[in-house]
KERO-170315 format. One record per residue (C-alpha): residue in one letter; residue number from 1; x, y, z. Coordinates in steps of 0.25 Angstrom, whole numbers, m for minus. Layout:
BEGIN
[rec a,NUM,[X,Y,Z]]
...
END
This chain:
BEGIN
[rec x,1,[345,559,490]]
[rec x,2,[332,559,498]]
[rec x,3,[332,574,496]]
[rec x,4,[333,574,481]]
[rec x,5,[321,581,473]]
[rec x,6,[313,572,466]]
[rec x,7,[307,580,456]]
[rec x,8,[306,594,451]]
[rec x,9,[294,598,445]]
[rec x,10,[293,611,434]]
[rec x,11,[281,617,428]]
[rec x,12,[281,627,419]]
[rec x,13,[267,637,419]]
[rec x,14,[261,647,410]]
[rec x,15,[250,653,414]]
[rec x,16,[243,639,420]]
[rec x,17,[242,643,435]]
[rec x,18,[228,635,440]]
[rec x,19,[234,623,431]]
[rec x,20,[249,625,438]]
[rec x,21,[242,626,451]]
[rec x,22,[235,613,450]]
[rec x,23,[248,607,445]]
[rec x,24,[256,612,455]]
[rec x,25,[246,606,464]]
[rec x,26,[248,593,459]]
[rec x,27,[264,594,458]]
[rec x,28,[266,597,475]]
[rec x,29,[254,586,477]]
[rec x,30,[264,577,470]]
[rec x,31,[274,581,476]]
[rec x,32,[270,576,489]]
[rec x,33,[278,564,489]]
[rec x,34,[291,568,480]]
[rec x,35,[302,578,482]]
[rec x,36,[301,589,470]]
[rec x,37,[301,605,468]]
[rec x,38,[293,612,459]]
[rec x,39,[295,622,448]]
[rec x,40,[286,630,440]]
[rec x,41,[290,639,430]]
[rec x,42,[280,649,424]]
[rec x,43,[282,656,412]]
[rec x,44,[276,668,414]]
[rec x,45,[262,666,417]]
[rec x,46,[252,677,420]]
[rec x,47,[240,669,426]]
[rec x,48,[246,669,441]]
[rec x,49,[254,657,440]]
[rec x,50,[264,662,446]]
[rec x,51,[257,670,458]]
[rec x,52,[250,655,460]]
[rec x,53,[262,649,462]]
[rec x,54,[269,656,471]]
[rec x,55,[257,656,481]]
[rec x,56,[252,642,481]]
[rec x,57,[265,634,477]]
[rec x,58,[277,642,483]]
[rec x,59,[287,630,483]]
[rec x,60,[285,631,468]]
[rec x,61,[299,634,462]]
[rec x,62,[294,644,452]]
[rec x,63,[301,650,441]]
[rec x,64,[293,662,436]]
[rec x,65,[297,665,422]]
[rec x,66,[295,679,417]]
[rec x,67,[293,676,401]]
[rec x,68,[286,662,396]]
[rec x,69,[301,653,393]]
[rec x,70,[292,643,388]]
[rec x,71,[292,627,393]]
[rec x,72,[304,622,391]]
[rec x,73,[313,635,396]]
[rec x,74,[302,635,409]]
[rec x,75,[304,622,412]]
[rec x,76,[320,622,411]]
[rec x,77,[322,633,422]]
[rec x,78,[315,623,433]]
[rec x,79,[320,610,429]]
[rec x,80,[337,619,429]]
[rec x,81,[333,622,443]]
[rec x,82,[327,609,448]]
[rec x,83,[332,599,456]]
[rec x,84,[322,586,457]]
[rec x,85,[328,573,451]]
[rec x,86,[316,573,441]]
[rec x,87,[310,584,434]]
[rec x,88,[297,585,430]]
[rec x,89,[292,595,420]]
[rec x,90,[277,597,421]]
[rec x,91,[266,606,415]]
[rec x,92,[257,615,424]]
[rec x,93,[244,609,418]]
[rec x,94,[245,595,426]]
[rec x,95,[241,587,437]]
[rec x,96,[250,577,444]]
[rec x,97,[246,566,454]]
[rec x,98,[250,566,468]]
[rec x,99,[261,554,465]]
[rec x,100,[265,557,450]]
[rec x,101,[279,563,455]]
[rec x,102,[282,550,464]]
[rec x,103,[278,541,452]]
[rec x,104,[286,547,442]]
[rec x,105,[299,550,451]]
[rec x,106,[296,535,455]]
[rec x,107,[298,530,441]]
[rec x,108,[309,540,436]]
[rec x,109,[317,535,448]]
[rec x,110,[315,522,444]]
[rec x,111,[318,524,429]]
[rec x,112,[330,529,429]]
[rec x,113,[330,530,414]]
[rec x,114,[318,539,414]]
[rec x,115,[322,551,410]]
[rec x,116,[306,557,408]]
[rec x,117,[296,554,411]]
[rec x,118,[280,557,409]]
[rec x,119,[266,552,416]]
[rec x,120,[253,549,411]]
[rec x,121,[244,563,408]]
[rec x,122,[231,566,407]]
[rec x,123,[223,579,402]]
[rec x,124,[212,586,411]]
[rec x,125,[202,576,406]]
[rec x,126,[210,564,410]]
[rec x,127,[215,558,398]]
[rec x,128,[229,552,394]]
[rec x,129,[238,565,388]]
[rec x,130,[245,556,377]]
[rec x,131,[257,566,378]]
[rec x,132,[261,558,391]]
[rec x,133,[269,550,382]]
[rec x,134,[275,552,367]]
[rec x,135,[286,550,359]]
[rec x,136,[297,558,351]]
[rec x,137,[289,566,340]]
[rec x,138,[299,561,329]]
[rec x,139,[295,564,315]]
[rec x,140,[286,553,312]]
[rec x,141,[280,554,327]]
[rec x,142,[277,569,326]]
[rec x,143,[271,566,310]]
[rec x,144,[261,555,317]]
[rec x,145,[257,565,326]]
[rec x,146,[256,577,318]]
[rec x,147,[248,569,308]]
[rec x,148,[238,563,320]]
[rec x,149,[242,548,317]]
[rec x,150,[246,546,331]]
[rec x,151,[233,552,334]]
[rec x,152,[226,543,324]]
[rec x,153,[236,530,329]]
[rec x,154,[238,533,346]]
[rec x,155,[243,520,346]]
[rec x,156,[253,516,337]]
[rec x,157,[267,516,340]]
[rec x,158,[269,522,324]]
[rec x,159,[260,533,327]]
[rec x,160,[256,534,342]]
[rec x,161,[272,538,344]]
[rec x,162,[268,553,349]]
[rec x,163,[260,549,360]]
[rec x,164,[265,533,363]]
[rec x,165,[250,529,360]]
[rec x,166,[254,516,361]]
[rec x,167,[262,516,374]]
[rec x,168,[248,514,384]]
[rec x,169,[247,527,394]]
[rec x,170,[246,518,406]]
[rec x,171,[260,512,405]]
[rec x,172,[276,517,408]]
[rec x,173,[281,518,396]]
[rec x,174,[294,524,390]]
[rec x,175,[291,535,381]]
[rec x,176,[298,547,372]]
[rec x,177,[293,561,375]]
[rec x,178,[288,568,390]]
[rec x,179,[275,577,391]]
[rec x,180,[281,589,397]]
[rec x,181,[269,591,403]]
[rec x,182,[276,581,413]]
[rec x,183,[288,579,408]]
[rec x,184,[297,570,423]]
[rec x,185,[312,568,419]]
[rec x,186,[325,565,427]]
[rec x,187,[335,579,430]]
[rec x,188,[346,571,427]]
[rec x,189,[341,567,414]]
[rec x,190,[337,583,410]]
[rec x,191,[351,585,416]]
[rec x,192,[357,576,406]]
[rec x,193,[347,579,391]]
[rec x,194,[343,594,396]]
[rec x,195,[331,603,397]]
[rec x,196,[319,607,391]]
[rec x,197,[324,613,376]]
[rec x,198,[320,629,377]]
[rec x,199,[318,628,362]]
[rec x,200,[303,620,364]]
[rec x,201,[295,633,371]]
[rec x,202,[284,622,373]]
[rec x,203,[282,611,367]]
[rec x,204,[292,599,363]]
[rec x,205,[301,602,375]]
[rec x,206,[297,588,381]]
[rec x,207,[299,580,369]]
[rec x,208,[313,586,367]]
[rec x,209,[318,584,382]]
[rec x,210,[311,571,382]]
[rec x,211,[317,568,371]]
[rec x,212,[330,571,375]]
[rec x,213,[328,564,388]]
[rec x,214,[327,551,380]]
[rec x,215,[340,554,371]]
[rec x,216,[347,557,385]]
[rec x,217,[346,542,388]]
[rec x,218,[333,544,397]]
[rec x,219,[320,538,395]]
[rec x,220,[305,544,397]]
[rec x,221,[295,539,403]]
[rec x,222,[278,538,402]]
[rec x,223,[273,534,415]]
[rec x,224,[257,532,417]]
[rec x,225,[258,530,433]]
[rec x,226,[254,545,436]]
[rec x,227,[245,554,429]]
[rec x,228,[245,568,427]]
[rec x,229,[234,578,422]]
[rec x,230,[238,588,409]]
[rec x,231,[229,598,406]]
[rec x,232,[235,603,394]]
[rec x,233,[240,591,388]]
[rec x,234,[245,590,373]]
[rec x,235,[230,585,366]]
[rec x,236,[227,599,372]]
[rec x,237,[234,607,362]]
[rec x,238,[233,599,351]]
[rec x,239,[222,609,343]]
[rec x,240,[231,621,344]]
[rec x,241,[236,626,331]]
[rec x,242,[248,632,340]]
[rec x,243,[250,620,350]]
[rec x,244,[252,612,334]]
[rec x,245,[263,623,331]]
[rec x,246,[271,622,344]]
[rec x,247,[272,609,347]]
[rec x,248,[277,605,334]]
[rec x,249,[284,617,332]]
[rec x,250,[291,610,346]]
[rec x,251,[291,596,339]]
[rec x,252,[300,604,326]]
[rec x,253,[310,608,337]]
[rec x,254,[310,594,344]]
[rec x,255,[315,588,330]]
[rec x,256,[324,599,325]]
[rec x,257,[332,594,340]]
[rec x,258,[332,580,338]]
[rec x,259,[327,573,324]]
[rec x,260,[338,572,313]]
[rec x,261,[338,588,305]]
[rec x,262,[331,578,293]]
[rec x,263,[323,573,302]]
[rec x,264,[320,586,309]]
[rec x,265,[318,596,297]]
[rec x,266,[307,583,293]]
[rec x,267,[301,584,306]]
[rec x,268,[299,600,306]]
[rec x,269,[293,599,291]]
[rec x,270,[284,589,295]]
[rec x,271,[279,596,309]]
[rec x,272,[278,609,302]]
[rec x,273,[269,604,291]]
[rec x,274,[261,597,301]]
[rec x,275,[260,611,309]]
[rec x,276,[255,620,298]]
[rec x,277,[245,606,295]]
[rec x,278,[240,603,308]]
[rec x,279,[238,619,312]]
[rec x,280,[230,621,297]]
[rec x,281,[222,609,301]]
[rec x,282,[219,615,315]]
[rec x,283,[216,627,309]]
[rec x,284,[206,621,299]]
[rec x,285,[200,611,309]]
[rec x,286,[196,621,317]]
[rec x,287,[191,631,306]]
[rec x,288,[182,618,303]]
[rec x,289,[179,614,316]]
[rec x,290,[173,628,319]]
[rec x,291,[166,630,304]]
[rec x,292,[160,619,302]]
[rec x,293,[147,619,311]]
[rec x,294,[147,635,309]]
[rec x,295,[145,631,294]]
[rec x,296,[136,618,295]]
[rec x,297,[127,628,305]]
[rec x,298,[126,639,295]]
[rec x,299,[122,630,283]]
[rec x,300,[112,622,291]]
[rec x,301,[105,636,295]]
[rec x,302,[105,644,283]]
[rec x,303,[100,629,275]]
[rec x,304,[88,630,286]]
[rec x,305,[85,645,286]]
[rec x,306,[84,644,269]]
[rec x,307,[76,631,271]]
[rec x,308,[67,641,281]]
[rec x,309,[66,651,269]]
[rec x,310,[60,640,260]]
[rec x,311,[49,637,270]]
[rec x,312,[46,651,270]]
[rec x,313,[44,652,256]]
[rec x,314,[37,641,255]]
[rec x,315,[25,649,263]]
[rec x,316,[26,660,253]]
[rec x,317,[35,667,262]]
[rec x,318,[47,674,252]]
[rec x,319,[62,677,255]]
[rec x,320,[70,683,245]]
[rec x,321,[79,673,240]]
[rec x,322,[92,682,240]]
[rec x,323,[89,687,254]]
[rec x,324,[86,676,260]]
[rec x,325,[100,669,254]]
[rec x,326,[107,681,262]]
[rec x,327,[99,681,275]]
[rec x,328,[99,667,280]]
[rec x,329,[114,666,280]]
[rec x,330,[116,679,286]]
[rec x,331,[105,675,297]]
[rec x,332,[112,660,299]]
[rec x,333,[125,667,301]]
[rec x,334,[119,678,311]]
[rec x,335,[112,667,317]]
[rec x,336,[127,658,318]]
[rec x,337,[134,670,323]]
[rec x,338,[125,673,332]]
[rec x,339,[126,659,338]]
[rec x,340,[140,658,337]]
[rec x,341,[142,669,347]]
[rec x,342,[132,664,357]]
[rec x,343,[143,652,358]]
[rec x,344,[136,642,348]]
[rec x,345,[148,638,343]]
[rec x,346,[154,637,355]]
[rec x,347,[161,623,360]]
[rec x,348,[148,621,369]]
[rec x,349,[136,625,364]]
[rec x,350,[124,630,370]]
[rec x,351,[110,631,368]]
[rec x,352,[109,645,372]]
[rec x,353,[117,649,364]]
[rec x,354,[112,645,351]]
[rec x,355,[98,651,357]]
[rec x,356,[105,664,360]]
[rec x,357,[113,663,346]]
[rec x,358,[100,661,337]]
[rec x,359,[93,673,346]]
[rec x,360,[103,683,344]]
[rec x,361,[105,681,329]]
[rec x,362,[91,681,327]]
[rec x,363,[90,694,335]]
[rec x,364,[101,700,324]]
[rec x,365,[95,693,313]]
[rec x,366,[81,700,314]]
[rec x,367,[87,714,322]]
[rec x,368,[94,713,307]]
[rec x,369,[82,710,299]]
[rec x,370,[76,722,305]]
[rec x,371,[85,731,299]]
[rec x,372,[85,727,286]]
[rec x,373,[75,731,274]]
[rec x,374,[61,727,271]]
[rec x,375,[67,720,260]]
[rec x,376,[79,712,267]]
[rec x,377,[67,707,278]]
[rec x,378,[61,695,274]]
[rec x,379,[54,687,288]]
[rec x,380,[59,688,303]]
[rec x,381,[51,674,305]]
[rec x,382,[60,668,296]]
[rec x,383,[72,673,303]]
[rec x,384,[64,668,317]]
[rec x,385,[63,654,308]]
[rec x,386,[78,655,305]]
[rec x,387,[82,656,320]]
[rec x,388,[75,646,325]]
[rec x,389,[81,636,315]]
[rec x,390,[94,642,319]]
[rec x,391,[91,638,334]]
[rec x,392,[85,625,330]]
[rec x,393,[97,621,320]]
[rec x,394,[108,627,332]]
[rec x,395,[101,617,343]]
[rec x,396,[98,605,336]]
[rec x,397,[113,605,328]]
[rec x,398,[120,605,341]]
[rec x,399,[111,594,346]]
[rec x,400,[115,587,335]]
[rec x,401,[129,589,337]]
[rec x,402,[129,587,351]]
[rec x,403,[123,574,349]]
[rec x,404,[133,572,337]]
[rec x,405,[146,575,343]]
[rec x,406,[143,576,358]]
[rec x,407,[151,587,366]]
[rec x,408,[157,592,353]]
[rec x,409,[144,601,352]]
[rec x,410,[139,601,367]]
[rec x,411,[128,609,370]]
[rec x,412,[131,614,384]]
[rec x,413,[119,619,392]]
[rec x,414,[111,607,392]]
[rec x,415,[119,600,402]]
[rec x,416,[129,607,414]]
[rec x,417,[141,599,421]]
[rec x,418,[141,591,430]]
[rec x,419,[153,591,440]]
[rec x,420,[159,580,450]]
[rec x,421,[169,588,460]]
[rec x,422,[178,579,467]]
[rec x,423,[185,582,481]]
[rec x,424,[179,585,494]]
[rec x,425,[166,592,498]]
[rec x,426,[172,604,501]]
[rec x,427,[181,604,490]]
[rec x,428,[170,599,479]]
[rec x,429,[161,612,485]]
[rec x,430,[173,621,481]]
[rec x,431,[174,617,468]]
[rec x,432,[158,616,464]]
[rec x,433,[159,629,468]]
[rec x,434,[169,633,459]]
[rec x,435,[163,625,447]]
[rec x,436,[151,632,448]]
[rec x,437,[156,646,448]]
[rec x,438,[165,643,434]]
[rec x,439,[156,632,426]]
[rec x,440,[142,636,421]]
[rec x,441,[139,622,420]]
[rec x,442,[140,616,431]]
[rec x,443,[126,607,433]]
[rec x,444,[130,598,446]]
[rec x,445,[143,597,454]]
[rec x,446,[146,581,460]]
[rec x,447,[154,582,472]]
[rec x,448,[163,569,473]]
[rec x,449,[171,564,485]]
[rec x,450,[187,563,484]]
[rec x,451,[187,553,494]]
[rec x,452,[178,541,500]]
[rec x,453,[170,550,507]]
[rec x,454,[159,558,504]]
[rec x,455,[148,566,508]]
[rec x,456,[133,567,504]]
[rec x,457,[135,580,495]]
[rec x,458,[147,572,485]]
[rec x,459,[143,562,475]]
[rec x,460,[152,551,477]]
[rec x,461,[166,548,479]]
[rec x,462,[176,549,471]]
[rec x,463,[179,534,468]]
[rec x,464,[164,536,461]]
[rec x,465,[168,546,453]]
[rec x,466,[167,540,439]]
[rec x,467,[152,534,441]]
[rec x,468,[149,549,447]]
[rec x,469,[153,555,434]]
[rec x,470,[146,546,427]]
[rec x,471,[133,545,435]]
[rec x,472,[132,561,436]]
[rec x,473,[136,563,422]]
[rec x,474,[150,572,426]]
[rec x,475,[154,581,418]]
[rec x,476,[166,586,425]]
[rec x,477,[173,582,438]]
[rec x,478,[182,593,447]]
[rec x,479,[191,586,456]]
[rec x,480,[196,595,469]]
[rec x,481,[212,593,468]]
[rec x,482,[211,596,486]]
[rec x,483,[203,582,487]]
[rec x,484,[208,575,475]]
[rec x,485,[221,570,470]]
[rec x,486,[229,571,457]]
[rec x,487,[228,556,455]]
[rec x,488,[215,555,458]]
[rec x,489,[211,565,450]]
[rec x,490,[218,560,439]]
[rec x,491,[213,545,441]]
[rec x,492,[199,551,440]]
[rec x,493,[201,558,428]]
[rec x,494,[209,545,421]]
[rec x,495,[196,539,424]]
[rec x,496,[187,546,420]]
[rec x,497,[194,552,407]]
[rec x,498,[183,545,397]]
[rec x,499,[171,552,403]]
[rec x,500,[173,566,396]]
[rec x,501,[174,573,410]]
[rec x,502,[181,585,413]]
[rec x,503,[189,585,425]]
[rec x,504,[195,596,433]]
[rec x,505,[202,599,447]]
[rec x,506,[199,607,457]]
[rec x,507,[211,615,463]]
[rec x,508,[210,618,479]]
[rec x,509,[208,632,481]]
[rec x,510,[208,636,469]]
[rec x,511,[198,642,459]]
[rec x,512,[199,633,447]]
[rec x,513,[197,619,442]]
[rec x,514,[207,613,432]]
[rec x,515,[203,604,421]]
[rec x,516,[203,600,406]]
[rec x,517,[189,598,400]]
[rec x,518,[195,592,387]]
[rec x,519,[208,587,383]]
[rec x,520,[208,597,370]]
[rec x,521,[209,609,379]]
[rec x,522,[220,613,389]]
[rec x,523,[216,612,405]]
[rec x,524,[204,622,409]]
[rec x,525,[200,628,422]]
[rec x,526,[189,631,429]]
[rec x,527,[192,645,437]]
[rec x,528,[182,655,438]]
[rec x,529,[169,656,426]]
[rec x,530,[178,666,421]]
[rec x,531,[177,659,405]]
[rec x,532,[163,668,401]]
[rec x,533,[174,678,392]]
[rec x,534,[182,665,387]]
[rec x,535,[171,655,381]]
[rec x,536,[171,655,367]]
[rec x,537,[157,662,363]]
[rec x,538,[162,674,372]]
[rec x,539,[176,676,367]]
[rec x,540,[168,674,353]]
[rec x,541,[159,687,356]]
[rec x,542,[168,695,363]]
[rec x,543,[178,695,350]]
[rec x,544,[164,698,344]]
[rec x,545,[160,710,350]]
[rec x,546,[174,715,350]]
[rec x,547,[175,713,334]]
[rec x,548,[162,719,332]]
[rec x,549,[163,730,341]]
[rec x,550,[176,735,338]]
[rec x,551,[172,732,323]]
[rec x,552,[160,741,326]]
[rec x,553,[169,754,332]]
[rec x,554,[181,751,322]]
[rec x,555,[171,753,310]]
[rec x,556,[165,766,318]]
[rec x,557,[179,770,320]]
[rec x,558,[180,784,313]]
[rec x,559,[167,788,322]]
[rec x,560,[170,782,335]]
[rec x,561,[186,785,337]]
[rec x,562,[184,800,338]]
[rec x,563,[176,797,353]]
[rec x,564,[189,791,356]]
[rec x,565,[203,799,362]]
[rec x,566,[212,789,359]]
[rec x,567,[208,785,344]]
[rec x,568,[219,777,340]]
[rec x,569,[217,767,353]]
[rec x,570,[201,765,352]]
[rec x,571,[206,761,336]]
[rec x,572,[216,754,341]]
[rec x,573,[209,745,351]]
[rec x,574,[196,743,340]]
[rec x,575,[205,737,330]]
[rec x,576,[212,727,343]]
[rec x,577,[199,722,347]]
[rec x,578,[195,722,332]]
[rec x,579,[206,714,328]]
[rec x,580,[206,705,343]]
[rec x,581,[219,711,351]]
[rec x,582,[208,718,361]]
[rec x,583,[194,716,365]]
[rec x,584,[186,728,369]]
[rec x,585,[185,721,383]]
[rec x,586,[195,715,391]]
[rec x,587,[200,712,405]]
[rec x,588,[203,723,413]]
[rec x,589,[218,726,415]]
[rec x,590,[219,714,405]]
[rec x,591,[236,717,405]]
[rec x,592,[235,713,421]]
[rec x,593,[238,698,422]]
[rec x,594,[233,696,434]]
[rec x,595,[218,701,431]]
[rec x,596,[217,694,419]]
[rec x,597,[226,680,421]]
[rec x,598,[213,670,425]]
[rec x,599,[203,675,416]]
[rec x,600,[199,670,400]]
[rec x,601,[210,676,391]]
[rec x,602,[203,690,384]]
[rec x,603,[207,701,375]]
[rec x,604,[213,711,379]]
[rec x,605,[204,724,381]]
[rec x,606,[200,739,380]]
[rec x,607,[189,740,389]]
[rec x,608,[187,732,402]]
[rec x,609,[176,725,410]]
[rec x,610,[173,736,422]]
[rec x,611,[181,747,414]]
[rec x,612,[180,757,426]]
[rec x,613,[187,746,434]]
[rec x,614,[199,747,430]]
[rec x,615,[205,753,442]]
[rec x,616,[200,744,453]]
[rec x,617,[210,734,459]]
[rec x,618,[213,721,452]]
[rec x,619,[202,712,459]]
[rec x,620,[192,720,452]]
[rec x,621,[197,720,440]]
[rec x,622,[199,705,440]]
[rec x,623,[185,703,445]]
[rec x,624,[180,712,434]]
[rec x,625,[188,704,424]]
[rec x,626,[183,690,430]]
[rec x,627,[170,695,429]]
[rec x,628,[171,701,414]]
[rec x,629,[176,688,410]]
[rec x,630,[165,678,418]]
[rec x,631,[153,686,412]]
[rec x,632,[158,689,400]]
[rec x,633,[148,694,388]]
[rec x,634,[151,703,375]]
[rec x,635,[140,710,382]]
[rec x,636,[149,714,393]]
[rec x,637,[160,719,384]]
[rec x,638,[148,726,375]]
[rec x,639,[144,735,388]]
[rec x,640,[159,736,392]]
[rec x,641,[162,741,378]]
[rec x,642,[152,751,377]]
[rec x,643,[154,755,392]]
[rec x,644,[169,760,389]]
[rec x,645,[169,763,374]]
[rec x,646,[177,777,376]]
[rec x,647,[188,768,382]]
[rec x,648,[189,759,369]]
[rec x,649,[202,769,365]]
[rec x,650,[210,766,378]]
[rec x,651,[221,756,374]]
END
């Protein structure tokens, strides 16, 4: 019996590899101590998972699907071939503590009634995932959450039923429904009420086995004694019109098995009206959320440039009437666009950008005046005027705002990160260096101590490490998983969670940090500066130049298709990038996986970066595409485009 496998752990991965790899790392740390095997099963990724796995984790039992079976079919095919007492189902997007396995076989062997059981979870800013605990989503629990009274009441045991709100996080407690983010149960007991159900692709699977686990005669679980981090934890999806479809679409399915057919058919009216209402009011808060400013900015401009007409005329200087009520909107919006493509919109805003916005705009404003007829052109000074209000307006509103909302409207530029890097000297060198070849803002880097010692060039110990981030003002603190451990990095970040810090870990001998920088986005990675073609003003613009250019060639169509062999591709390929399926430029060899797999998701293209390239081995072709997307401007695809425009008919 001493022989008997304690636990077998599956993780299902889809194109996570840097998040598996950390995970996995945590997984054979933990198993230290306890007797288990490990499965992962990927679904087909592309991004090198696989190749990853079987070099750096070869006593991994891996499953390499061939088509993506979906979560529940995935985790079925390990769990049938497994052979721990326990079985523990957990996502590649976690962190477990050295002791999280010996705690929770320690307590499932004393509770022989537990048949699940869950842990207490944290997102990648170090607060409690309120999915570590729920109950059954029975029709008036799913209506109070559907309807944001549990929101509105956490705590009541009327309207907190979702999430337990009012059993206390840092206490046992027996509870409803698993996270199968880290879903723990007992063989037999799977043995006894069955797998995951293949009907739930994602989604709802671990509220139906759990459950079944309670109507098999078992119990579940919640137990606060070890701590694991979940990057991409429920609150993370929550905005997504599609996430909102899914899950309850899950959720109909759930009630169909187990509610009444009354109850049922009442359940799946009520989730499907809630559906249509909560994706119409996505759809129309974030309509509103990106139209308001747009339209408060373009009335308090165009109000001040027809006050500036008024002043004019006041010192005899006249403006036709009729003219003037044409013009200044048409220069407020030239002046908005213009600012809008340099990123002032954007969700960090910078100075220069507005400088740079209200120059160019200026610059077509009066390279336009110029064109136009004597009687059209009535004062370049007043157009000078205008612009300098438009700047002025620009700063001072998001001074205001700033001041108003706080990090909401951040001007970025006017203060740069500051860094604690906690491991050893050698370890902490590593990673500065790594931070300051992928962050542009990195102002200083603090080296910390993991341990009682430490020499002159680190700031302090690690027991210090809350009045450090204090007293340098820390933005965000790196800790090197070599010199640190899960726990106490996880103890760290449960204690300083109310500080606003962004926390990542540092893998050894890798090239990449992991993190979450807020807990409304999934988990983020610092690999390479590789995110220039990714930002928002850039994929902005480069959907900008191809609409206008293509627009450009599509409306000289009948002149330019006869400089062209094959007509009906260059047609062809116009009307794809007009219409979005294509851009003019792409990767190279954007079909090839492995060239493309770690870099910001693109359109596919017609032309290519280092065109004449094409032939050269694949490291060249990967360095040319790394470089394409670090240093990425429209002006780069404008040369490109003009370089190679006799191979716009290739398809």
């Amino acid at each position: 019996m001493n022989n008997e496998l304690k636990i077998s752990i599956v993780i299902v991965n889809y194109n996570v590899e840097h998040f598996l790899e950390q995970c996995l790392n945590s997984v054979f740390n933990a198993l230290k101590n306890c007797s288990g095997e490990v499965f992962v099963v990927d679904n087909n990724s592309i991004d090198g998972s696989v190749e990853m796995i079987r070099k750096k984790f070869p006593q991994v039992h891996l499953i390499d699907n061939k088509e993506n079976l979906g979560f529940s079919k995935a985790n079925n095919q390990a769990v049938r071939i497994s052979k721990g007492k326990y079985i523990l189902l957990l996502n590649p997007d976690t962190v477990v503590e050295e002791d999280t396995f010996e705690k929770v076989i320690s307590f499932m062997d004393e509770h022989p009634d537990a048949g699940g059981l869950g842990v207490r979870m944290l997102d990648g800013k170090g607060k409690f995932l309120p999915e570590s605990k729920r109950g059954i989503p029975t029709p008036a629990v799913a209506f109070y959450k559907i309807f944001g009274l549990s929101t509105l009441f956490p705590k009541s045991k009327k309207f907190g039923r979702y999430h337990l709100g009012y059993l206390s996080e840092f206490e046992t407690h027996e509870i409803e429904i698993l996270s199968g983010a880290f879903m723990l149960m007992r063989k037999e007991t799977l043995d006894k009420v069955g797998l995951l159900d293949e009907n739930f692709f994602m989604y709802g699977e671990d509220i139906d086995l759990s459950y079944r686990i309670i109507l098999g005669g078992y119990k579940n679980y919640y137990l606060p004694d070890t701590r694991i981090i979940h990057y991409k934890g429920e609150s993370t999806k929550k905005s997504s019109v599609n996430y909102v479809f899914v899950f309850y679409n899950a959720m109909i399915i759930f009630a169909k098995k187990h509610f009444s057919q009354k109850h049922a058919k009442l359940f799946s009216l009520a989730i499907n009206f809630a559906i249509y209402l909560r994706a119409a009011l996505a759809i129309l808060t974030r309509i509103i959320k990106k139209s308001v400013l747009p339209i408060l900015d373009f009335i308090c401009l165009t109000g001040g440039s027809f006050l500036l007409t008024n002043y004019w005329s006041q010192h005899n200087i006249y403006f036709p009437e009729n003219l003037v009520k044409t013009a200044v909107p048409v220069y407020v919006s030239v002046w908005m666009i213009s600012i809008l493509f340099q990123g002032g919109y954007d969700k960090i805003l910078r100075i220069g950008n507005f400088i740079k916005g209200t120059a160019y705009g200026t610059a077509l404003i009066l390279i336009s005046y110029a064109l136009l007829s004597k009687e059209y052109q009535f004062s370049r000074l007043y157009i000078l005027i205008c612009a300098l209000w438009v700047l002025i307006y620009f700063l001072s509103s998001r001074f205001m705002l700033q001041w108003l909302f706080g990090d909401k409207y951040k001007l970025a530029g006017t203060r740069t990160k500051k860094f604690i890097i906690v491991g050893s000297a050698a370890e902490s060198k590593r990673v500065d260096a790594l931070i300051r070849q992928t962050a542009n803002q990195v102002a200083t880097s603090y080296f910390v101590s993991n341990d009682t010692e430490y020499s002159s060039e680190q700031a302090g110990r690690i027991s210090q490490l809350d009045t450090l981030v204090r007293e340098y003002r820390i933005d965000e603190i790196i800790f090197c998983a070599k010199d640190c451990s899960a726990s106490v990095i996880l103890e760290w970040m449960n204690k300083l969670n109310d500080l606003n810090l962004d926390f990542k870990i540092a893998q050894p001998d890798t090239l990449y940090l992991i993190g979450s920088n807020s807990i409304d986005t999934s988990g983020d990675l610092y690999i390479l500066n590789i995110n220039q073609i990714s930002s928002e003003k850039n994929v902005r613009n480069k959907r900008a130049f191809d609409i206008i250019c293509s627009a450009i060639l599509i409306f000289t169509l009948p002149v330019n298709i006869w400089f062209f062999s094959k007509k009906a591709n260059f047609a062809k390929n116009l009307f794809d990038v007009f219409i979005g399926n294509k851009s003019f430029v792409g990767y190279i060899s954007q079909d090839s996986q492995s060239l493309t797999m770690n870099l910001p998701h693109i359109k596919q293209g017609i032309l290519f970066p280092g065109t004449q390239h094409l032939a050269a081995d694949q490291n060249v072709q990967n360095k040319i595409n790394l470089i394409y997307a670090r240093d990425y401007t429209v002006y780069k695809d404008l040369l490109i485009l003009f370089r190679n425009l006799e191979k716009l008919d290739k398809l």
